[in-house]
C-alpha positions in Angstrom: 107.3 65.7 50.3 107.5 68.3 46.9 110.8 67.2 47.0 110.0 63.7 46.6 107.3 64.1 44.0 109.6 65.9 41.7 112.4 63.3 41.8 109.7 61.0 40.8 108.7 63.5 38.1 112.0 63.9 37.3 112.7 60.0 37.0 109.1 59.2 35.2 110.2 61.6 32.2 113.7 60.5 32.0 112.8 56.4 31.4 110.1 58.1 28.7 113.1 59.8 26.8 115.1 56.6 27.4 111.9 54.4 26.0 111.7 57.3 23.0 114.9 57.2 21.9 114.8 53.4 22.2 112.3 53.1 19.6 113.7 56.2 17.4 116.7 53.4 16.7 115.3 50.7 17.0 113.1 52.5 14.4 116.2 53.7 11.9 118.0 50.0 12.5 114.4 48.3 10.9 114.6 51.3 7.9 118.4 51.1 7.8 117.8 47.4 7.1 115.0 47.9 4.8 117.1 50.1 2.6 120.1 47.4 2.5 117.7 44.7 1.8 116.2 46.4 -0.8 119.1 48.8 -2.6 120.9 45.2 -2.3 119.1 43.5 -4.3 118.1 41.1 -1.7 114.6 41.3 -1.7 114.3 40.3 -5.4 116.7 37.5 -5.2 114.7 36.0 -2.4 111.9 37.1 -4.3 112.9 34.7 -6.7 114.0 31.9 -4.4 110.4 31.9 -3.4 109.1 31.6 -6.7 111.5 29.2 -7.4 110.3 26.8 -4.3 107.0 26.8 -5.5 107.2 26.2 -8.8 109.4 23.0 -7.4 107.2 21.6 -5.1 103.6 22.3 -7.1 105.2 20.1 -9.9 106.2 17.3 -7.4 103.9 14.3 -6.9 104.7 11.1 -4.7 106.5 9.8 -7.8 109.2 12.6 -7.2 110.4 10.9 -4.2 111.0 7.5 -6.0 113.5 8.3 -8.6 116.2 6.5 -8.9 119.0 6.3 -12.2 121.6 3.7 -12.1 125.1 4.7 -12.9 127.1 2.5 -14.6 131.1 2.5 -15.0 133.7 0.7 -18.0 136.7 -0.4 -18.3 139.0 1.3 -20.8 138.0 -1.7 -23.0 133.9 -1.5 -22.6 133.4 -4.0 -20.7 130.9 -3.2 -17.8 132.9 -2.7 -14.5 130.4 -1.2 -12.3 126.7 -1.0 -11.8 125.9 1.8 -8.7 122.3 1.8 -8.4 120.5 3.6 -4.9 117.8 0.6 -5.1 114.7 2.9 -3.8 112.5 2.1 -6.6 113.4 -1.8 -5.3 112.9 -1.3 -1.6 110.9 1.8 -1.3 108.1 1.3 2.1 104.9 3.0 2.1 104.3 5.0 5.2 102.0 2.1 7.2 105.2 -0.8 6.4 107.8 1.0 8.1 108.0 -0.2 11.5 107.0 2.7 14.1 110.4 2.9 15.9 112.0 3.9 12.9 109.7 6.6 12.6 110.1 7.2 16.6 114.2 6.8 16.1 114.3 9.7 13.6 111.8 11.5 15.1 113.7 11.8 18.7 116.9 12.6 17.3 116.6 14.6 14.2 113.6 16.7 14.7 111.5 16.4 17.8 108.9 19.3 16.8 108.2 17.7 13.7 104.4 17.3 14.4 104.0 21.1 15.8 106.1 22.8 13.2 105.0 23.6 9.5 108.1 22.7 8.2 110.7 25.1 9.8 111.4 25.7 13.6 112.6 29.7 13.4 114.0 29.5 17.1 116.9 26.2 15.9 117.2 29.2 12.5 117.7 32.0 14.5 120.5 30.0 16.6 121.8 29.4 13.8 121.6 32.8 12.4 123.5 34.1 15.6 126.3 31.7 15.2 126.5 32.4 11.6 127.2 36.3 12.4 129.6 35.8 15.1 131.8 33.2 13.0 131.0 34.7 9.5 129.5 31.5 8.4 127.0 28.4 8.7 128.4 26.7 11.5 125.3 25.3 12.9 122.3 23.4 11.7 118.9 23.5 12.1 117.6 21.3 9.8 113.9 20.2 10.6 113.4 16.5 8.6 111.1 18.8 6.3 114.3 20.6 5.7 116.5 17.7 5.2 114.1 15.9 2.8 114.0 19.1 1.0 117.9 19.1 0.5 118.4 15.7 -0.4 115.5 15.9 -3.3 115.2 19.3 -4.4 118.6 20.4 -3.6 122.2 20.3 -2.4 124.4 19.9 0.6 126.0 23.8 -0.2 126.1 25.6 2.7 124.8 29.1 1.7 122.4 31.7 2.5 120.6 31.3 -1.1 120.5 27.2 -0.6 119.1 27.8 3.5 116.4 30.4 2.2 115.4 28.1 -0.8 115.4 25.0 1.8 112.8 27.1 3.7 110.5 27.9 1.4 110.3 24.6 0.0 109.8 22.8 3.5 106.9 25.0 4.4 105.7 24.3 0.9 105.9 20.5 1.3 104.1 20.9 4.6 101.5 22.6 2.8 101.1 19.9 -0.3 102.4 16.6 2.0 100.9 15.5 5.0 103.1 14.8 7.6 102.8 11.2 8.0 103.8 11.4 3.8 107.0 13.3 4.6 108.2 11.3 7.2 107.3 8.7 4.4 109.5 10.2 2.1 112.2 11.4 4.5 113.0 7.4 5.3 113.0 6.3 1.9 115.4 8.8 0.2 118.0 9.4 3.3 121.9 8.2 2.6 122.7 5.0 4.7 126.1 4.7 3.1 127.5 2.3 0.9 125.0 3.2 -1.8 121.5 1.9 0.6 119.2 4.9 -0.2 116.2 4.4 2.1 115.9 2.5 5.4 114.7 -0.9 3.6 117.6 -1.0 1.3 119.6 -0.2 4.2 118.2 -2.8 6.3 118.4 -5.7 4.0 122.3 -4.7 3.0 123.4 -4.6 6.1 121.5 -7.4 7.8 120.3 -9.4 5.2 116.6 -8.7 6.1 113.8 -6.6 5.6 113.2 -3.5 8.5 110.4 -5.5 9.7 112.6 -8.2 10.9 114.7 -6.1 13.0 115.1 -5.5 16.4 114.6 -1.3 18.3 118.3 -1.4 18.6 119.7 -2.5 14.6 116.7 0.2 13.7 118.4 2.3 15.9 121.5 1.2 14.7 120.8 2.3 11.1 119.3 5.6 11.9 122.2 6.9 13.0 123.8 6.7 9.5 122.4 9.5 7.8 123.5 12.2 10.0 127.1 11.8 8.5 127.1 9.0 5.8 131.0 8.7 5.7 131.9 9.0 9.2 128.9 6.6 10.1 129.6 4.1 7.8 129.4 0.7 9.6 131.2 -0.7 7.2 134.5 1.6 8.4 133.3 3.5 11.6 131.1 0.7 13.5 132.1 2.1 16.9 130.8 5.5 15.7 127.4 4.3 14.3 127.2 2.3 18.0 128.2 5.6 19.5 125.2 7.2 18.0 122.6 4.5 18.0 122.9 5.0 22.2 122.3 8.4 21.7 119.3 8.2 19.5 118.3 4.8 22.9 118.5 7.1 25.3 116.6 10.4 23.2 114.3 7.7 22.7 113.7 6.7 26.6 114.0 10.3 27.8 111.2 11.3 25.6 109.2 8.3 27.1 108.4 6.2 23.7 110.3 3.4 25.0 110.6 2.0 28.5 113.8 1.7 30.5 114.1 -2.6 30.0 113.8 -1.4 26.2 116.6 0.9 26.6 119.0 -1.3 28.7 118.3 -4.8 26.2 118.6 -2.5 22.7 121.9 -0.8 24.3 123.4 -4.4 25.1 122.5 -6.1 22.3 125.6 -7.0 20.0 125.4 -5.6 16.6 126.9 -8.0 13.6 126.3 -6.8 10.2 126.1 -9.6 7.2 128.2 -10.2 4.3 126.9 -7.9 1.8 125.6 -9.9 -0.8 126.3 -7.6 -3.7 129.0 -8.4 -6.3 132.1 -6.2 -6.4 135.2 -5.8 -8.8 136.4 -4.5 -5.3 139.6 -2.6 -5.3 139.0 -1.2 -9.4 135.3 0.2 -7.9 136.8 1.6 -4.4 139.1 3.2 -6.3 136.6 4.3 -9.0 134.1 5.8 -6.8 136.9 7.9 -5.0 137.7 9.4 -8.7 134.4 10.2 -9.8 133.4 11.4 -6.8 136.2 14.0 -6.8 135.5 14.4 -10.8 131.4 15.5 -10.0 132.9 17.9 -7.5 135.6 19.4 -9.7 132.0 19.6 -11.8 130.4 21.8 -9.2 132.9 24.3 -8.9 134.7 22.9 -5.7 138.3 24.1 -5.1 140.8 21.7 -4.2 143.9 22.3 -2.5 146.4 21.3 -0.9 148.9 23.6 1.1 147.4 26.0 4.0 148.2 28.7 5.7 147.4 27.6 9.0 145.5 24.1 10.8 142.3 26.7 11.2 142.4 26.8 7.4 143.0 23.0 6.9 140.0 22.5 9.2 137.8 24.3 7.4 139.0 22.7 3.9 138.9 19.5 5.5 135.6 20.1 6.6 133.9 21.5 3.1 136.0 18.6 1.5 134.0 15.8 3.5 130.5 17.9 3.0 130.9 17.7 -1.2 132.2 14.4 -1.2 129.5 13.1 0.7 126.9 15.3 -1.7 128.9 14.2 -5.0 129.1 10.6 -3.7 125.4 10.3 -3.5 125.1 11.3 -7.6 126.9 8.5 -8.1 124.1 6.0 -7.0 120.9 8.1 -8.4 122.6 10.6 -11.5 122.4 7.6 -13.8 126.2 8.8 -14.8 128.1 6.7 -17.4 131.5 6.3 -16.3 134.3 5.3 -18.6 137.4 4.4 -17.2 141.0 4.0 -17.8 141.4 0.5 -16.2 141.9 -2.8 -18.9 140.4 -5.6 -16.7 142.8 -8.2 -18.6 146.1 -6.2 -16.6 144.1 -6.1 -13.0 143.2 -9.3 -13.3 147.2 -10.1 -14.2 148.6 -8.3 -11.3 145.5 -9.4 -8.6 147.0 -13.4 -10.3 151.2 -12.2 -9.5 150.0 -11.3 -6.0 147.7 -14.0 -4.8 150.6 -16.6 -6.6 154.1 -14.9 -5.3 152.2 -15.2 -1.6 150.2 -17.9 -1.2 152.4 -19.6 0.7 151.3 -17.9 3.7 148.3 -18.8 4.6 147.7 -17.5 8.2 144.7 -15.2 8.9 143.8 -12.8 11.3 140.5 -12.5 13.7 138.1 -11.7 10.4 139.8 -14.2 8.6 141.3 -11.8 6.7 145.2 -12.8 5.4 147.6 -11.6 7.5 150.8 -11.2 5.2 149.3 -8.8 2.6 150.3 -7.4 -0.9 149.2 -3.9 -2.7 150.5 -2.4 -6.5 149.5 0.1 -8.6 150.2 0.1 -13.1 149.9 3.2 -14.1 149.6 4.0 -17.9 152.7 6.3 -18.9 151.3 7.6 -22.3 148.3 8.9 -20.4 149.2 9.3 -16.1 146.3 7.0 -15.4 145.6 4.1 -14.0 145.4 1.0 -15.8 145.5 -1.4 -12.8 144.7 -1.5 -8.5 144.8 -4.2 -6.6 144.4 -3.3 -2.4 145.2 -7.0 -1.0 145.2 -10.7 -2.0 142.5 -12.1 -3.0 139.6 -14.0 -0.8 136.0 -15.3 -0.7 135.0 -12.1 1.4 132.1 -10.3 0.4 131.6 -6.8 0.2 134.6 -3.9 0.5 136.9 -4.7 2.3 140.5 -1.9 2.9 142.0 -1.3 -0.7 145.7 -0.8 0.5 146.6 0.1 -2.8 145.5 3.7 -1.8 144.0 3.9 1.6 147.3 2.2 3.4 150.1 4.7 4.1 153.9 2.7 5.4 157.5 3.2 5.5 159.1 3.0 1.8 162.4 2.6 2.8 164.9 3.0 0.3 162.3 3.8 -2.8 161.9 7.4 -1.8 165.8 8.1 -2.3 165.1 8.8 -6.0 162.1 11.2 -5.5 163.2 12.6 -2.5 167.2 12.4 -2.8 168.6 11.6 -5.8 166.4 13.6 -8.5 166.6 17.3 -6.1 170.5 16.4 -5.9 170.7 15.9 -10.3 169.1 19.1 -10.2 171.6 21.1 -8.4 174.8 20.1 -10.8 175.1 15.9 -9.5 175.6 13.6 -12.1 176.0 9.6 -12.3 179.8 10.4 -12.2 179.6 12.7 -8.9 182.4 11.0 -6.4 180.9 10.8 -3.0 182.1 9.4 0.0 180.1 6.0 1.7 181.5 6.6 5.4 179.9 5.9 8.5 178.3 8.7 9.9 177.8 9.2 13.8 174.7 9.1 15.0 173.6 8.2 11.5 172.4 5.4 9.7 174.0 1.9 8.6 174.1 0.3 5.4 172.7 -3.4 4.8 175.5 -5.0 5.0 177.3 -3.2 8.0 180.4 -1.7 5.7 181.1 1.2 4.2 182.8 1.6 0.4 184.5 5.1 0.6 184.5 6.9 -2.5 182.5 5.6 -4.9 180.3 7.1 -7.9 176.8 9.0 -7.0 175.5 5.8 -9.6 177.2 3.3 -7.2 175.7 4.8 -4.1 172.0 4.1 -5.8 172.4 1.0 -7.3 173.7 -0.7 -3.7 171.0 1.4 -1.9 174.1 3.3 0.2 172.3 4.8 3.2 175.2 7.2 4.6 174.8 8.9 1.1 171.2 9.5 0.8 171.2 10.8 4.3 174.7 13.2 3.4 172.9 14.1 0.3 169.6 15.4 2.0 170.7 17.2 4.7 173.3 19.0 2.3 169.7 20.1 -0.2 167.9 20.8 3.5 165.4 18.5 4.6 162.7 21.4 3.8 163.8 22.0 0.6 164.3 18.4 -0.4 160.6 17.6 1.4 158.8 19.9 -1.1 159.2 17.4 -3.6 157.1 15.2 -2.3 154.0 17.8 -1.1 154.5 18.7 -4.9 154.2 14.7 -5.9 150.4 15.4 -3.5 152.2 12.8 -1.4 149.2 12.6 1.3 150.3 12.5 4.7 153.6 13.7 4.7 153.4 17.2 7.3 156.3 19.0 8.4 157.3 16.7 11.2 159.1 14.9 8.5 161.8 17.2 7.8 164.5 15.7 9.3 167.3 13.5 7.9 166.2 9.8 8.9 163.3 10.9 6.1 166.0 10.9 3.3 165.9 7.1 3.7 162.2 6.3 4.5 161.6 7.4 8.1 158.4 9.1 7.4 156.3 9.9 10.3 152.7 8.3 8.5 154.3 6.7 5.2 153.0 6.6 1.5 150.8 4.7 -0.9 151.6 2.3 -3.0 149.4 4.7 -5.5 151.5 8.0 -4.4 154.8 5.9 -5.2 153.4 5.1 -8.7 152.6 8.1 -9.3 155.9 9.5 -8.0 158.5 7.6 -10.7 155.7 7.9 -13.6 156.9 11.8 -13.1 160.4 10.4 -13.3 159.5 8.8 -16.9 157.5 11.7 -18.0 160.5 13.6 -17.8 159.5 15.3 -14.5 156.2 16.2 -15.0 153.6 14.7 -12.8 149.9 14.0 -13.4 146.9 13.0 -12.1 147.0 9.8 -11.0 143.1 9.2 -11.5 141.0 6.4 -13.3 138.3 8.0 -14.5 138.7 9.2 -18.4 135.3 10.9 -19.0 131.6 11.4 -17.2 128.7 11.6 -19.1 124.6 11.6 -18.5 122.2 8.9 -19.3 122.0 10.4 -23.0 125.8 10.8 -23.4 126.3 14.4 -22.9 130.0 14.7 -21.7 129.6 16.3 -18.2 133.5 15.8 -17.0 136.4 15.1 -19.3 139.8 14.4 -18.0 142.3 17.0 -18.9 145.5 15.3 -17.2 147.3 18.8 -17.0 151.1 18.3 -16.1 153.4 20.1 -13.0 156.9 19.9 -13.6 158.3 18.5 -10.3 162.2 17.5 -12.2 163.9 19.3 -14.3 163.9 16.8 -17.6 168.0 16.1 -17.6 167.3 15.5 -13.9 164.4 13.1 -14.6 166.0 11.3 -17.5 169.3 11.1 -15.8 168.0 9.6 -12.5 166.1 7.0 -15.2 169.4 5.8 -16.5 170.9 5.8 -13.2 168.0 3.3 -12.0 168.0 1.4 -15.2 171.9 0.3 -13.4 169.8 -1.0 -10.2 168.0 -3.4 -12.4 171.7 -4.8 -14.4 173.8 -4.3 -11.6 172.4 -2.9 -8.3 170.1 -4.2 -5.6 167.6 -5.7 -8.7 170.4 -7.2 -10.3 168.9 -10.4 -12.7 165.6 -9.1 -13.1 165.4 -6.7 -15.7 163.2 -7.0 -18.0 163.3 -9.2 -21.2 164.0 -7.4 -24.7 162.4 -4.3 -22.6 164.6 -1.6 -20.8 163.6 -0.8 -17.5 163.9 1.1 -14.1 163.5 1.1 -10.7 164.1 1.2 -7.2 164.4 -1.7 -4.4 162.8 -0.3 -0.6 162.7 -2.3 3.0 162.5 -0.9 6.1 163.6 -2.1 9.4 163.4 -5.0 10.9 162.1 -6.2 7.2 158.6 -5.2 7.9 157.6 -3.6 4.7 158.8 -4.4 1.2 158.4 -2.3 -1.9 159.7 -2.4 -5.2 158.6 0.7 -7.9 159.9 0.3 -11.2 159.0 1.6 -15.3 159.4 1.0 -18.3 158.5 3.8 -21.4 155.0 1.9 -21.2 153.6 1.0 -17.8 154.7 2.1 -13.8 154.3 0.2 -11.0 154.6 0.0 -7.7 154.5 -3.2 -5.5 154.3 -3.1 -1.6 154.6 -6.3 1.1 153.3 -6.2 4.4 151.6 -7.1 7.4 148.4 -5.0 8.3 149.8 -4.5 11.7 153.5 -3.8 11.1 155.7 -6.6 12.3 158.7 -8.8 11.3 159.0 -11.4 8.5 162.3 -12.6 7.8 162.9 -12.9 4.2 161.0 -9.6 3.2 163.0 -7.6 1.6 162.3 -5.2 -1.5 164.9 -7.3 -3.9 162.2 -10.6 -2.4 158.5 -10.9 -2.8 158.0 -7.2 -4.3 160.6 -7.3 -6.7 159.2 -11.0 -7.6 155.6 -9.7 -8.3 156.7 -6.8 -10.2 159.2 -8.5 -12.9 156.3 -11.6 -13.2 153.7 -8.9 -13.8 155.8 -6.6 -16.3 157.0 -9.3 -17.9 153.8 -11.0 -18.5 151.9 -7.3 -19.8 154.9 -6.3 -22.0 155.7 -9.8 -24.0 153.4 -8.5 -26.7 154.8 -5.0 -27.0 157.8 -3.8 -28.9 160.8 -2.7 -26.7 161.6 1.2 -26.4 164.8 2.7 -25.3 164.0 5.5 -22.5 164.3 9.1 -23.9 168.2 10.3 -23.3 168.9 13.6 -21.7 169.4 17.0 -23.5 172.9 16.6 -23.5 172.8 13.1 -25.0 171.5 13.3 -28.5 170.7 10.5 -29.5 167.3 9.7 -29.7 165.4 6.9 -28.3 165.1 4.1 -30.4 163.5 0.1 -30.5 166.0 -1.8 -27.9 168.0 -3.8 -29.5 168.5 -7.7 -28.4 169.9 -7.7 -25.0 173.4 -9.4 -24.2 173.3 -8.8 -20.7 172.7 -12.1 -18.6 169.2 -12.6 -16.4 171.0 -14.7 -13.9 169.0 -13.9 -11.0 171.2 -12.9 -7.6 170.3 -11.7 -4.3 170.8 -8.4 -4.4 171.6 -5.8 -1.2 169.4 -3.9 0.4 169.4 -1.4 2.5 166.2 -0.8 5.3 
């Protein structure tokens, strides 16, 4: 029995040591971390986040959440291309006109506590917190819609300790000023619906043509599932993802009992069809635009672009920062009240949209959307400045809205117009010349030429002006395809990964294609004697008041070696006199460039330059298939001379710039002797 009473003796004082020395570090872990936060200088800087939050919110009024600035954008010559305007001021709803299930919808899914917390719920934080420790950064939300109204107003999308702790303040602020009814208010008339609809009204009326109070539970549904990731949500791009969601927020919605199950099953049925947006557009200069000065505002704020990573963890990561900016910087765009001056000159877009919708408008046949099926994109890039002067992403039609820009969204097989970035300008670098012999022999297991022969030895300037495939292919495994493939990740060509390094590549067998924009961009290194720039349209940013925020610097890379660049110019200047271009040279003007078709004659390109403007034309079907008759030396090459022809007849000719080990320097052409007699010209796919 004393034995037993002892062992408990024994056991009751070793738990109070254990509970003692519990607390003793428990103790030294809340003074250890008392010391860091104050020897850090933590406890001021949060200090002064604090201070900060209230200053912020006790100047605020209900005025604060209805500002709105238009942006406006030019073109190079004034003329007003662009107005971007969020339209909240236009559309904003008091608290009693929005219709309750919106206020239900965003409830459900973005904040269900949002009538028992005071602004901030600390158990979603300290989630968040966890995660944030065990992957060394903000991988989680846990935003209440306090939280999120505080972001989009007061501050930014940034995801840092500073921005999360100044987020919190200001939300329980808010909470204290704002009753709740009033932030939901708020919260619903400055959220991002995409497509520049700021607010659920301007939303509503853009994408159905009607005020919110006209719609059914499921198109209310329907648009509060945009904000939670404007871009990927867009309905205008991602329908099937905003209809993913909207059955998410349906059945949040019946599982939390505000709507019964018939309510659920009708709104999850019911067909969604968004209108016409009614809104004028100069459609592929703005897409275009808005791409550019969104990347401009977050060059602005500091952020980092790249484009090489170690590893696909790292290019998730960038990917995933990239979309998080673009989507904040995007926004400024519709409420910064920027002034945007541009390098386009409506007069040459509205030339090369007329060469287009004329050298196809034959072909009349449409797809489901009415939409033309046989489709054209090009590019006219400035070569004095690297910009763009022109974009045109499809043929014209009485479509409203955006609709896909090919010019820089669409990525196909070049064919044969990569062989001078890719092939021909690497091989002038290592010691070719126009004069190189090579041999045009058929190669097993390799590719054929157009025409099914093979010339033997002939001239490295022969082998591009006839578009020889055995060459190119010769040529680019003897560089190495990984060599001769950094060309074009230093040309920012987009979607070219490391899958392409093989041979079939040297002649347009690209796993994902290229832009007509990156193939622009691309020979105006060639003319710029190997030095590539931005390829952007946006000259200069400033504020309502005109203080230059962003100024274009157009800072060169040398890709070429200049004698490589200025030789493969005179070598393509032989494709347009004698090669697969042959008869449509320019008038009075010299010129260069490159013919491109790929099999089957499913995509046709022609890029070609002279000392003043690039560009690059591409023909195609949306869904690659067949058309007899298109061939880069066909409708491309036809578009391009009518274009260049029509923009240059005012301009006085200029010889290109010879290489170092020609002298002589460029002058005016003189009056060409050469004949125009047009001939079909060989091709190769």
């Amino acid at each position: 029995m004393a034995k037993k009473q002892n062992n408990r003796k024994r056991k009751k004082h070793r738990a109070l040591w254990l509970f003692i020395k519990i607390q003793i570090v428990l103790i030294l872990l809340v003074i250890g971390g008392l010391v860091y936060y104050y020897a850090g200088g933590y406890a001021k800087k949060i200090s002064a986040l604090h201070d900060e939050a209230v200053e912020l919110v006790a100047e605020s009024d209900e005025n604060t959440f209805k500002r709105n600035q238009t942006s406006i954008a030019y073109d190079v010559n004034g003329n007003t291309l662009s107005i971007m305007k969020g339209e909240r001021d236009t559309y904003y709803l008091p608290y009693d006109e929005i219709p309750e299930n919106a206020k239900l919808a965003a409830v459900s899914i973005e904040d269900k506590k949002f009538y028992r917390h005071k602004g901030v719920d600390y158990k979603a934080i300290i989630r968040a917190v966890w995660a944030m420790i065990r992957n060394r950064s903000i991988t989680q939300g846990a935003s209440t819609i306090t939280q999120q109204l505080a972001r989009n107003v007061f501050l930014n999308q940034d995801k840092t300790w500073e921005r999360k702790i100044e987020e919190i303040y200001i939300s329980v602020e808010l909470e204290k000023k704002y009753s709740k009814n009033q932030i939901l208010e708020f919260y619903l008339n400055n959220i991002n619906f995409a497509n520049g609809y700021y607010g659920i009204e301007a939303a509503s009326v853009g994408y159905f043509g009607c005020g919110v109070e006209d719609l059914s539970l499921s198109k209310i549904c329907f648009l509060i599932a945009i904000p939670n990731r404007p871009e990927s949500m867009n309905p205008r791009r991602f329908i099937e993802n905003t209809i993913s969601r909207r059955d998410r927020i349906l059945k949040n919605m019946y599982m939390d009992g505000v709507i019964k199950e018939n309510e659920y099953i009708a709104a999850k049925n019911e067909k969604i069809e968004l209108q016409k947006s009614s809104r004028v557009y100069n459609n592929y200069m703005e897409t275009y635009m808005r791409v550019c000065a969104t990347k401009a505002l977050m060059e602005v704020d500091g952020f980092k672009f790249k484009t090489t990573f170690k590893s696909d963890d790292e290019r998730e990561r960038y990917d995933e920062e990239y979309k998080e900016k673009y989507e904040e910087c995007n926004k400024k765009l519709y409420t910064g009240g920027y002034r945007i001056y541009t390098s386009y000159d409506i007069n040459i877009q509205n030339a090369l949209q007329s060469n287009i919708d004329s050298c196809l408008s034959n072909n009349t046949e449409t797809n489901a959307e009415g939409v033309y099926s046989l489709q054209g994109a090009a590019v006219c890039i400035d070569n004095t400045t690297g910009a763009v002067k022109a974009i045109v992403g499809g043929r014209s039609q009485d479509i409203e809205g955006y609709t896909l820009n090919r010019a820089y969204q669409s990525f196909r097989q070049p064919g044969s117009s990569i062989k001078p970035l890719l092939v021909y300008s690497p091989a002038l670098e290592r010691g070719m010349t126009a004069d190189t012999e090579v041999v045009d022999e058929e190669i097993p297991n390799g590719p054929k030429n157009a025409d099914d022969s093979y010339l033997g030895r002939i001239s490295l300037r022969k082998a591009v002006e006839d578009s020889r495939n055995t060459v190119a292919w010769k040529i680019f495994e003897q560089i190495g395809p990984h060599v001769a493939m950094q060309y074009l990740y230093n040309l920012g060509f987009e979607k070219i990964t490391s899958a392409d390094e093989i041979p079939a590549a040297s002649i347009g067998g690209l796993t994902h294609g290229v832009s007509p924009l990156e193939m622009a961009r691309g020979y105006a290194t060639l003319v710029n004697d190997g030095r590539m720039r931005d390829s952007t349209c946006v000259l200069k940013i400033t504020d309502a008041s005109g203080k230059v925020l962003y100024q274009t610097k157009q800072e060169e890379t040398e890709i070429y070696h200049t004698d490589a660049a200025r030789n493969m110019t005179n070598i393509l200047q032989g494709v347009m006199t004698e090669g697969t271009a042959k008869g449509n040279a320019l008038e009075n003007m010299p010129c260069a460039g490159k013919t491109g078709t790929t099999n089957d004659n499913k995509d046709g390109w022609f890029v070609g330059y002279t000392r003043y403007y690039t560009t690059s034309v591409w023909v195609g079907y949306d869904q690659p298939k067949e058309l007899k008759g298109l061939r880069g030396d066909a409708y491309p090459l036809h578009i391009w001379h009518d274009f260049m022809s029509e923009i240059h007849k005012d301009l006085v000719p200029l010889d290109f710039v010879p290489s170092q080990n020609n002298s002589e320097e460029p002058t005016e052409s003189k009056e060409t002797t050469e004949s125009n007699e047009t001939t079909e010209g060989e091709e190769t796919p």
